[in-house]
VEXDO-406518 format. One record per residue: x, y, z of N, C-alpha, C in turn; residue in three letters. Coordinates in steps of 0.05 Angstrom, whole numbers, plus 5000, padded with zeros to 4 digits. Layout:
BEGIN
XYZXYZXYZALA ...
This chain:
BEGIN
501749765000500050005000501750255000UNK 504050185002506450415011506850584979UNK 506250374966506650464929504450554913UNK 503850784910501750814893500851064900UNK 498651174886497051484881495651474908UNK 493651234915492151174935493151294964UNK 495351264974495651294999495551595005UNK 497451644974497651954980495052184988UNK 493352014965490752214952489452214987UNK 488751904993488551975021488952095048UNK 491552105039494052365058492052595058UNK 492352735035491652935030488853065025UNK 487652855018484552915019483352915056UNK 484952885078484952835095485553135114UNK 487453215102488753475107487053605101UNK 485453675084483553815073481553935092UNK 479853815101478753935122480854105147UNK 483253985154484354155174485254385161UNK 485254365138487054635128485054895116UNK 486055075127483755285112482255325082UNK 480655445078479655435057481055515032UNK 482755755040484155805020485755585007UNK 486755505027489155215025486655034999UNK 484654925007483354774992483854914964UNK 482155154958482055314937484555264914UNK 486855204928488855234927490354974914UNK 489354794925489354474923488254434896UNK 486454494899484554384873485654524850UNK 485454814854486354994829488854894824UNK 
């Protein structure tokens, strides 16, 4: 599981909520 898009996307889609909105805005764009 250590290899692949998956773990990350989940990292980070995770972070998402803690991080401000801008940050999201930011993410996506």
């Amino acid at each position: 599981m250590s290899r692949g898009p998956l773990p990350s996307q989940l990292c980070l889609l995770s972070d998402l909520p803690a991080r401000p909105q801008g940050d999201k805005v930011r993410f996506l764009g």
